[in-house]
C-alpha positions as CSV (number, residue, x, y, z in Angstrom):
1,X,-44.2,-0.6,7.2
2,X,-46.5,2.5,8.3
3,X,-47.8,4.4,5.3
4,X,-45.9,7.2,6.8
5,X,-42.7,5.4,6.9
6,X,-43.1,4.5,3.0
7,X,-44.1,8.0,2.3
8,X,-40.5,9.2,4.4
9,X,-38.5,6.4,2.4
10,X,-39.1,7.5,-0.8
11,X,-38.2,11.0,-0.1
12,X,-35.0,9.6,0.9
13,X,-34.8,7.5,-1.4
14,X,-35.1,9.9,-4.1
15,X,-32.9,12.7,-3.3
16,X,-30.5,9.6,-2.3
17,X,-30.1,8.8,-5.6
18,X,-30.4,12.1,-7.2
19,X,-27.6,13.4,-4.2
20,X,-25.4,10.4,-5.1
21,X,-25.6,10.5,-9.2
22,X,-24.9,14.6,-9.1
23,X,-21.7,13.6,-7.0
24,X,-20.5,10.6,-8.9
25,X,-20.8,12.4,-12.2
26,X,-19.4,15.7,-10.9
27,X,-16.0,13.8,-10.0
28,X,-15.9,11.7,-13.4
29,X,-16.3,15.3,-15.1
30,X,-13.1,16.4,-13.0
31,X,-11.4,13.6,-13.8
32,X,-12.1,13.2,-17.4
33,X,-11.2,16.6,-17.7
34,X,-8.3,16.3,-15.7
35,X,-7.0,12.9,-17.9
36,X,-8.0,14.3,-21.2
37,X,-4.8,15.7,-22.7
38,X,-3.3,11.8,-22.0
39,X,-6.0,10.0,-23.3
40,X,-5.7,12.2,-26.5
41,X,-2.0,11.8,-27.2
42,X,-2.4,8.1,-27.0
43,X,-5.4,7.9,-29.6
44,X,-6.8,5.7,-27.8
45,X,-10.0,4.1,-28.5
46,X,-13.5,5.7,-26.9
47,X,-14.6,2.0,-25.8
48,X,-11.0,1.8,-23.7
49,X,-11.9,5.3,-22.4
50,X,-15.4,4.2,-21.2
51,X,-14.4,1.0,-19.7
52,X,-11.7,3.4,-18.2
53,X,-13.7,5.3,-16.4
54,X,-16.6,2.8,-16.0
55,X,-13.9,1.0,-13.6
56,X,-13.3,4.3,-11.7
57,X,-17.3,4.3,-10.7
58,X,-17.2,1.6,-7.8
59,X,-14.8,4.3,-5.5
60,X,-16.3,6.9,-6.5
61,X,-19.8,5.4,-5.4
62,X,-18.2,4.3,-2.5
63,X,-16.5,7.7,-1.5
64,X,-20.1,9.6,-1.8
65,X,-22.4,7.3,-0.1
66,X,-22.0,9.4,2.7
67,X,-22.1,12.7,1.0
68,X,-25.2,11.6,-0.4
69,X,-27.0,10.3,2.1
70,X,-26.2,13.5,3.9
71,X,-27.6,15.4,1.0
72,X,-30.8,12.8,1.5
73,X,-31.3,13.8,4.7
74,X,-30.9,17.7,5.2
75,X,-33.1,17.9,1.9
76,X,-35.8,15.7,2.9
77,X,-36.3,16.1,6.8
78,X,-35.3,20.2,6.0
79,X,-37.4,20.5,3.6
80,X,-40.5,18.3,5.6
81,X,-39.2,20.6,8.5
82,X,-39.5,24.2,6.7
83,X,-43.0,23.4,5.3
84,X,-44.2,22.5,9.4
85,X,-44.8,18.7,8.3
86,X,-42.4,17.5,10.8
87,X,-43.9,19.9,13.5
88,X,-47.2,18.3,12.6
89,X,-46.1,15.1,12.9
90,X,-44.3,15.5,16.3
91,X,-47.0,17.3,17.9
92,X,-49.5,14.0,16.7
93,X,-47.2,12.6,19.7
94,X,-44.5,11.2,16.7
95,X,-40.8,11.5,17.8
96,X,-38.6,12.2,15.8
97,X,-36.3,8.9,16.2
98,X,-39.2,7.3,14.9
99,X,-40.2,9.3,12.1
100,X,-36.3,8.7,11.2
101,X,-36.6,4.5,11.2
102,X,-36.3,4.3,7.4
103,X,-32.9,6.6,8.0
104,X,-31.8,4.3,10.5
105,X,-32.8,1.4,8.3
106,X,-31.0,2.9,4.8
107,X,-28.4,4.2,6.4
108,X,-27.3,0.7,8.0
109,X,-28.1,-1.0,4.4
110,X,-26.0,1.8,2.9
111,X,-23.3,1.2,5.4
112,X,-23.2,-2.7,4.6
113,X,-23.4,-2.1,1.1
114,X,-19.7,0.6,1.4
115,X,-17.7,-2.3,3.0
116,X,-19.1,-5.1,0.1
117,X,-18.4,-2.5,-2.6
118,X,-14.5,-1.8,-0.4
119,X,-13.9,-5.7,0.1
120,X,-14.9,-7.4,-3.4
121,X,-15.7,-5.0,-6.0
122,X,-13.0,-1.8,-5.4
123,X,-10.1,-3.0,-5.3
124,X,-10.7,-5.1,-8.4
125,X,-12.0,-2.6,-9.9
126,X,-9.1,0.0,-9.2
127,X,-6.1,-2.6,-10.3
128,X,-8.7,-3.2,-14.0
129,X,-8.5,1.1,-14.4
130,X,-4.6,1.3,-13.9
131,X,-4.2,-1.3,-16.3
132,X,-6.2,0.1,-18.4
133,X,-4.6,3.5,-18.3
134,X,-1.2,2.6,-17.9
135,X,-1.0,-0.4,-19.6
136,X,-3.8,-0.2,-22.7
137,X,-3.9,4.0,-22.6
138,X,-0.4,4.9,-22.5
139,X,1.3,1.4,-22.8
140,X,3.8,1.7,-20.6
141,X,5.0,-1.5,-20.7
142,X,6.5,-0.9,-24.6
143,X,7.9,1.8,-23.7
144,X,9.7,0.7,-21.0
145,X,8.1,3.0,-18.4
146,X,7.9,0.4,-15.3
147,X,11.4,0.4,-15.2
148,X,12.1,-0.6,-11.0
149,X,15.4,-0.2,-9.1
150,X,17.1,-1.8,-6.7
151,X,13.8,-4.4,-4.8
152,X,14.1,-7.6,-3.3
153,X,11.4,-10.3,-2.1
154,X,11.3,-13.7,-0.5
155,X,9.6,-16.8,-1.3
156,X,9.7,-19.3,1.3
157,X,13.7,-19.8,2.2
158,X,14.3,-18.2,-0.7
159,X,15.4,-14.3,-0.8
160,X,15.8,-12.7,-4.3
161,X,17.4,-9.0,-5.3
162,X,17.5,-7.3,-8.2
163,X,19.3,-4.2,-9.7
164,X,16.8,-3.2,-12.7
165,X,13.3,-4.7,-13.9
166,X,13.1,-3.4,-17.5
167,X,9.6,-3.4,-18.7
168,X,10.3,-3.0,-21.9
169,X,11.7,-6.3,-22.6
170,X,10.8,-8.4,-19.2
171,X,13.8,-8.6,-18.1
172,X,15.6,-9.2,-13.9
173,X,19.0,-7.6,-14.5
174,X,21.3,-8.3,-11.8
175,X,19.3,-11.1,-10.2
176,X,20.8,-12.3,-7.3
177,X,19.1,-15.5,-5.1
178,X,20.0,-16.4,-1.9
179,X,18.5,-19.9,-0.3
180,X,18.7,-19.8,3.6
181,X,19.0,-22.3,5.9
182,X,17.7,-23.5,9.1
183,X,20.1,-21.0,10.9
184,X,19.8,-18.2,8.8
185,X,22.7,-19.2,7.4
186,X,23.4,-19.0,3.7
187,X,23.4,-22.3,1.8
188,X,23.7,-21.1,-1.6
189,X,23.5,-18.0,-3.8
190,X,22.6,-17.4,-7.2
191,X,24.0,-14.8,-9.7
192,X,22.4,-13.8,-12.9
193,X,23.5,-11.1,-15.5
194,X,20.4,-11.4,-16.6
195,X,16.5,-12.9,-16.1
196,X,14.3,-12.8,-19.5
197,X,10.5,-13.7,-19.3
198,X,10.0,-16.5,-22.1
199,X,6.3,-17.0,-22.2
200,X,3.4,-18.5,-19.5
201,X,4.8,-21.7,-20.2
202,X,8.2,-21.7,-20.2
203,X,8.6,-18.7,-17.7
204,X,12.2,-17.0,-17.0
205,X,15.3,-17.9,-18.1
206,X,18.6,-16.6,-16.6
207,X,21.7,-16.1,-18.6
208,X,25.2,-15.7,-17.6
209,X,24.6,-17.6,-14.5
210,X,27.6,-17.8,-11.7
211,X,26.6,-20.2,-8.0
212,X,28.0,-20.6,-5.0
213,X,27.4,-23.4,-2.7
214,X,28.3,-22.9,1.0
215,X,27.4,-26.2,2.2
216,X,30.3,-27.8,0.9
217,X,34.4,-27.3,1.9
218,X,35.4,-25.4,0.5
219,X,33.3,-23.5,-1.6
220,X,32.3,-24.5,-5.0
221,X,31.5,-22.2,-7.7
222,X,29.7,-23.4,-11.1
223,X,29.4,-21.4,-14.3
224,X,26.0,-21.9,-16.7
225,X,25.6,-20.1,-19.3
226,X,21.9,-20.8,-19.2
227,X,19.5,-21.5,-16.4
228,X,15.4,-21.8,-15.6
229,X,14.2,-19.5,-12.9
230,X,11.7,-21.0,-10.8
231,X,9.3,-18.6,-9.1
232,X,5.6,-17.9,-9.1
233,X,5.6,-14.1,-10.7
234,X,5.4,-12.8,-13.8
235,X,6.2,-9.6,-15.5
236,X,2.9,-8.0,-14.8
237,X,3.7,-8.7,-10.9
238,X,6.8,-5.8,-11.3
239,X,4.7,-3.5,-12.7
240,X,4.2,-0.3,-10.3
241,X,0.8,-0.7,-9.6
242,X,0.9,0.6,-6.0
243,X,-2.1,0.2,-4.1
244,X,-3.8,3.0,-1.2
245,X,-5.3,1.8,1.4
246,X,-8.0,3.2,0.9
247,X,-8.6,1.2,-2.3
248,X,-7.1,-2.5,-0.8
249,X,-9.8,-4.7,0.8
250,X,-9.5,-5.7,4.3
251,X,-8.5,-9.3,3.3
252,X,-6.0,-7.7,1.0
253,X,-4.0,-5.9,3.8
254,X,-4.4,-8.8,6.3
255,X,-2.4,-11.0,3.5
256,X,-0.1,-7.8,2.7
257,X,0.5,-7.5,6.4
258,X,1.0,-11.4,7.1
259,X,3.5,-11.3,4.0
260,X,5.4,-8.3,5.2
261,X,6.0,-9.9,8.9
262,X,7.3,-13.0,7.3
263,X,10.0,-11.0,5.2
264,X,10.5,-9.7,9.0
265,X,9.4,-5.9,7.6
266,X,7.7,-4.0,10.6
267,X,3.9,-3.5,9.5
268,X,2.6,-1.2,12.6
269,X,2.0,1.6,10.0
270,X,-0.5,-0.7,8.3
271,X,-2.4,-1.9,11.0
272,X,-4.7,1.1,11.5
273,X,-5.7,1.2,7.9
274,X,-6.6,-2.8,8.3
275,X,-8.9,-2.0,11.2
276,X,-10.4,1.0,9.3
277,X,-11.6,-1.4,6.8
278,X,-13.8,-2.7,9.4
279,X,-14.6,1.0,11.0
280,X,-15.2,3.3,8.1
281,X,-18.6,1.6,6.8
282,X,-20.1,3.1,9.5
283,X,-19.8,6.6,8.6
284,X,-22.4,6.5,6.1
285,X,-25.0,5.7,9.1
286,X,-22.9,7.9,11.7
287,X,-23.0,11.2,9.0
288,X,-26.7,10.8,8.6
289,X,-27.7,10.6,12.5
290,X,-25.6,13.7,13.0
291,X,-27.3,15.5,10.4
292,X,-30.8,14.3,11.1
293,X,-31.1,16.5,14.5
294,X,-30.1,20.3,12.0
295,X,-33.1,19.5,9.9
296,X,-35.4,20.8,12.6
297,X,-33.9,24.6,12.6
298,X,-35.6,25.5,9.6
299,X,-38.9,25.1,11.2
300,X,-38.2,27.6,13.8
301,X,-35.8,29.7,11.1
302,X,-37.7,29.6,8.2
303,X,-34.1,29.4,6.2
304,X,-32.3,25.5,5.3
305,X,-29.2,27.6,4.9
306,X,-28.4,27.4,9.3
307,X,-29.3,24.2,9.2
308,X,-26.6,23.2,6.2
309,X,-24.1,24.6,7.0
310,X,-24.5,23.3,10.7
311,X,-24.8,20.2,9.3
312,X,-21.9,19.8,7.0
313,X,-19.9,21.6,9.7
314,X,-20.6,18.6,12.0
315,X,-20.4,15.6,9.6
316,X,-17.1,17.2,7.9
317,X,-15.9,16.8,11.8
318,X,-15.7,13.3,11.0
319,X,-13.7,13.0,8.4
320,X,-11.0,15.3,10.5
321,X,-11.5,13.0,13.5
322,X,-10.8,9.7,11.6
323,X,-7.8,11.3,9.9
324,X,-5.8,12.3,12.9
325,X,-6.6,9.7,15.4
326,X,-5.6,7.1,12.1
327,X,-2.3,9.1,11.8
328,X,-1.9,8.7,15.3
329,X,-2.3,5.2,15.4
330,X,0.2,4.8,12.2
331,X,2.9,6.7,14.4
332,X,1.8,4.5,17.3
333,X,0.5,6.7,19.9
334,X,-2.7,5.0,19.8
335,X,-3.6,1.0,19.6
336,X,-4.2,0.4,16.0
337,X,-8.2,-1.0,16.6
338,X,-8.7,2.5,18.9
339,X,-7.2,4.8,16.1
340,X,-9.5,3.1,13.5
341,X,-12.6,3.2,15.3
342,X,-12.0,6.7,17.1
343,X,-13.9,8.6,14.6
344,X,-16.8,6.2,14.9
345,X,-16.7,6.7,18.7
346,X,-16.3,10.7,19.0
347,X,-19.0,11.0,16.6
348,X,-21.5,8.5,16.9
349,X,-21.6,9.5,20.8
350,X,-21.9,13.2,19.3
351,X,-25.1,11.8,17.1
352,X,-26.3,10.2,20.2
353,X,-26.5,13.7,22.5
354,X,-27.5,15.2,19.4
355,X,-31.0,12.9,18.6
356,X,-32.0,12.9,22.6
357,X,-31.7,17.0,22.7
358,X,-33.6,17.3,20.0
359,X,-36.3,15.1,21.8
360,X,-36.2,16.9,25.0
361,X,-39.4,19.4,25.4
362,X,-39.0,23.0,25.0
């Protein structure tokens, strides 16, 4: 690397980190402020409260890598710019696509490094703070404040209802099962007043237990007054823990997806936030091209403020872009993979035209 590319680097570098550490604190402030009252009702412990909020880091990190590098950039080039450094460089015969290779560099490492923290270590990390709060914090679950209405899921042939999930004691009231057949016909159903979680071992057990088999003549009907329930989830699964998109990985939706077109549920909505996964990486890279060319105003200005408010102008653009053509391609008025990767289209073409103008002669 050219001594002058080090030199650039760590500038970035270091109003990087200072950029992304200002932001990342700033919203844990919010939020701790904004959390506080609950966390002190529940007298909760301060090591739950840290871990809390230690688990809310990884989105927030991943929300401002783009803020920050932006900050990087408009600080470091604008700066370089004001003080004629830049002009000095460029009239050694420099341009400025080259001065900006450690940019181009960090901002594609940067990039990679949003969609490993959004695959493996968000989601994770967002499912460990909800437990947390709603679980360990405010403990929900003895008080009986996952209660869920009226849901149903299938298993294989298997199609299950339920009229109440009472957190409070783990417990399917109303459990009705239904097994299907090759014809979509039904082969047997299942009624339960009740469904009680025993323990890991041992599972559910339903109570006042009525079935019907349809594949005999005529019908027969049998009474149990006890009876295992075989299925794979557990209390825990009936929590509400609802997931965003924004904090599922892309494997996570693909499986959500895949599961939601086998309960024959219609999944377009989904689709363009699957294909986003994929896209919205590369806005960290995309924010920092477009800003790179607005650095130069301030050495014909004199003032960074043109050039700032130029700049977050244009990279804000994105974020406006990404969420209309997404909503367009959950209302499906676009193909899901166009709507996703729109944003990166519109404005990486902008960042293009911008970079080669401000490499034209004037």
């Amino acid at each position: 690397m050219k001594i002058l590319h080090r030199y650039l680097a760590g500038l970035l570098l270091k109003n990087f980190v200072i950029g992304l550490c200002t932001c990342v604190f700033l919203f844990l402030m919010v939020d701790f402020f904004d959390r506080f009252d609950n966390v002190l009702t529940e007298n909760s412990t301060v090591l739950l409260v840290v871990e809390y909020f230690l688990c809310k880091v990884p989105l927030m990190v991943m929300l401002m890598l783009p803020i920050a590098l932006m900050f990087s950039v408009l600080f470091t080039f604008g700066l370089l710019s004001k003080s004629s450094e830049v002009t000095a460089m460029r009239a050694s015969g420099l341009t400025l696509l080259w001065l900006a290779r450690p940019l181009i560099v960090g901002g594609l490492l940067l990039s990679l490094l949003s969609f490993i923290l959004g695959e493996y270590v968000v989601p994770a990390a967002e499912r460990k703070q909800k437990q947390l709060y709603n679980l360990d914090i405010r403990q929900k679950d003895k008080k009986g404040g996952y209660n869920q209405t009226e849901f149903w899921w299938r298993s294989g042939r298997n199609f299950y209802a339920v009229d109440l999930f009472s957190s409070s004691s783990n417990s399917l009231n109303g459990l009705s099962q239904f097994v299907i057949g090759d014809t979509w016909s039904v082969l047997k159903r299942t009624d339960a007043e009740t469904a009680s979680w025993i323990s890991d071992d041992f599972g559910w057990t339903m109570r006042d237990v009525d079935q019907y088999h349809f594949d005999t003549q005529p019908v027969s009907v049998e009474h149990f007054q006890e009876l295992p329930l075989v299925i794979g989830e557990t209390p825990e699964d009936f929590y509400r823990f609802k997931n965003e998109p924004s904090t599922m990985s892309f494997g996570e939706i693909r499986d959500f997806i895949r599961k939601q077109r086998d309960n024959g549920v219609s999944t377009s909505q989904f689709l363009p936030d699957m294909y986003a996964k994929l896209a919205s990486p590369f806005v960290v890279f995309i924010v920092g091209m477009i800003v790179l060319p607005f650095t130069l105003l301030p050495a014909r200005s004199g003032s960074m403020a043109q050039s700032s408010m130029a700049a977050l102008f244009v990279a804000f653009a994105y974020y406006a872009v990404d969420s209309f053509s997404v909503s367009m391609g959950r209302a499906e008025l676009l193909p899901a993979p166009l709507a996703a990767w729109m944003a990166n289209i519109v404005m990486g073409s902008v960042a293009v035209l911008l970079n080669l103008g401000s490499e034209a002669p004037r």
